[in-house]
C-alpha positions as CSV (number, residue, x, y, z in Angstrom):
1,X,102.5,121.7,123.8
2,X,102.7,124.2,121.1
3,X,103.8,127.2,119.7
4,X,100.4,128.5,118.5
5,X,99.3,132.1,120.2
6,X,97.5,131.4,123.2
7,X,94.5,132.6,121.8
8,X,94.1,130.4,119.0
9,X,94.7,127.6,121.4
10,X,91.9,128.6,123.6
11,X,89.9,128.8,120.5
12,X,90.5,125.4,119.8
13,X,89.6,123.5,123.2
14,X,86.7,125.5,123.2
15,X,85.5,124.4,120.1
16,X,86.2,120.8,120.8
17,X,85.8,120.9,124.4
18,X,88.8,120.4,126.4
19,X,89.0,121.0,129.5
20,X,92.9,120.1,130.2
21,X,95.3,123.3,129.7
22,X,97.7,123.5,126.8
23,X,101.9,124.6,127.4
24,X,102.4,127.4,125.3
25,X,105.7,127.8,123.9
26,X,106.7,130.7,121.5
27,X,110.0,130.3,121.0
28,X,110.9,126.5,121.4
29,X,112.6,126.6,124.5
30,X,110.5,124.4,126.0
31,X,110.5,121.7,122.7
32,X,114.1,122.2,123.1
33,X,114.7,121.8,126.6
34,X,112.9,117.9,126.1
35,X,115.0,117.3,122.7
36,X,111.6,117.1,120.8
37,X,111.9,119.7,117.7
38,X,110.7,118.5,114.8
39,X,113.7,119.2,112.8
40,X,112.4,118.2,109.0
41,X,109.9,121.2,109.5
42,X,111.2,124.6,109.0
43,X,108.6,127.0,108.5
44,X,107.5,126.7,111.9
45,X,108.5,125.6,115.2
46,X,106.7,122.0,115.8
47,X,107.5,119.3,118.1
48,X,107.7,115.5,117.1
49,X,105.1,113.9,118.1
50,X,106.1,112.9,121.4
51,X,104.5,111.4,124.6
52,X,106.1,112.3,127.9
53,X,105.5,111.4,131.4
54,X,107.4,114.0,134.1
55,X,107.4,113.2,137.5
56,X,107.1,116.1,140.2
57,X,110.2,117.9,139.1
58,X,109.7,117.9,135.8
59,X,112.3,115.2,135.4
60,X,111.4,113.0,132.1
61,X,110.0,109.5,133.5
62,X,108.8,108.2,130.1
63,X,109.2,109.3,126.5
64,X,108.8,108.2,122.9
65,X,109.1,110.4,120.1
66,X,107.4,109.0,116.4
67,X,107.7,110.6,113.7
68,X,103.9,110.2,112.0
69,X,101.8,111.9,114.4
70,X,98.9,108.8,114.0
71,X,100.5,106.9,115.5
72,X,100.3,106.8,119.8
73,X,101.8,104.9,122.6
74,X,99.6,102.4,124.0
75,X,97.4,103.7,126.7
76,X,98.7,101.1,128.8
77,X,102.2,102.1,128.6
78,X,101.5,105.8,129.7
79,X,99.4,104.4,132.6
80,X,102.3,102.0,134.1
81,X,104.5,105.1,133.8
82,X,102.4,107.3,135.9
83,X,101.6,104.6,138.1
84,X,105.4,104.5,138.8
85,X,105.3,107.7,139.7
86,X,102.3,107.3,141.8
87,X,102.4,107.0,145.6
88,X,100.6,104.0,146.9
89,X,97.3,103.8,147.7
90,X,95.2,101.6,149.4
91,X,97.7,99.0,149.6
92,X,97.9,98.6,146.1
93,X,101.7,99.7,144.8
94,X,101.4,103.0,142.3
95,X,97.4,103.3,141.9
96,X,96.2,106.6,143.2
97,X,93.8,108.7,141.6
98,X,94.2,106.6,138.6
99,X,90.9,105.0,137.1
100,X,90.6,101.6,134.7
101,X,92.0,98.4,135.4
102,X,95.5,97.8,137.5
């Protein structure tokens, strides 16, 4: 997510190639609609760094908001929550279309 012209944005996962797409979000609405401004910056409209997981209506299923952007959830934690989210497959409770150990 970010409020960076779309452009630029395009630019950058070019450049570093990423193939996932990026939410644009101008004017915040979107930072503020998940409680995730960054409110010690005020030159420019940034969120905290924040990990969220939404399930299929958009509905928050996991977050965690630090405030130094080094440092990430565990990979582990953001895979149980979308395996949560995750109908079963293959007998195995949460697991489709999800690679790496169960």
């Amino acid at each position: 997510m970010s409020a960076d012209e779309p452009e630029r944005l395009k630019e950058l996962a070019r450049g570093n190639g990423i193939a996932f797409p990026f939410l644009v979000d101008a004017d915040g609405a979107v930072i503020d609609r998940y409680g995730i401004r960054n409110r010690r910056q005020t030159k420019a409209i940034l969120p905290d760094p924040t990990a969220l997981v939404l399930d299929a209506d958009g509905k928050v299923r996991y977050k965690r908001i630090d405030v130094d952007y080094t440092v990430r959830p565990p990979a582990s934690d953001l895979l149980d929550a979308v395996r949560k989210l995750t109908p079963p497959a293959s007998g195995r409770p949460g697991t489709a279309g999800l690679s790496g150990p169960a």
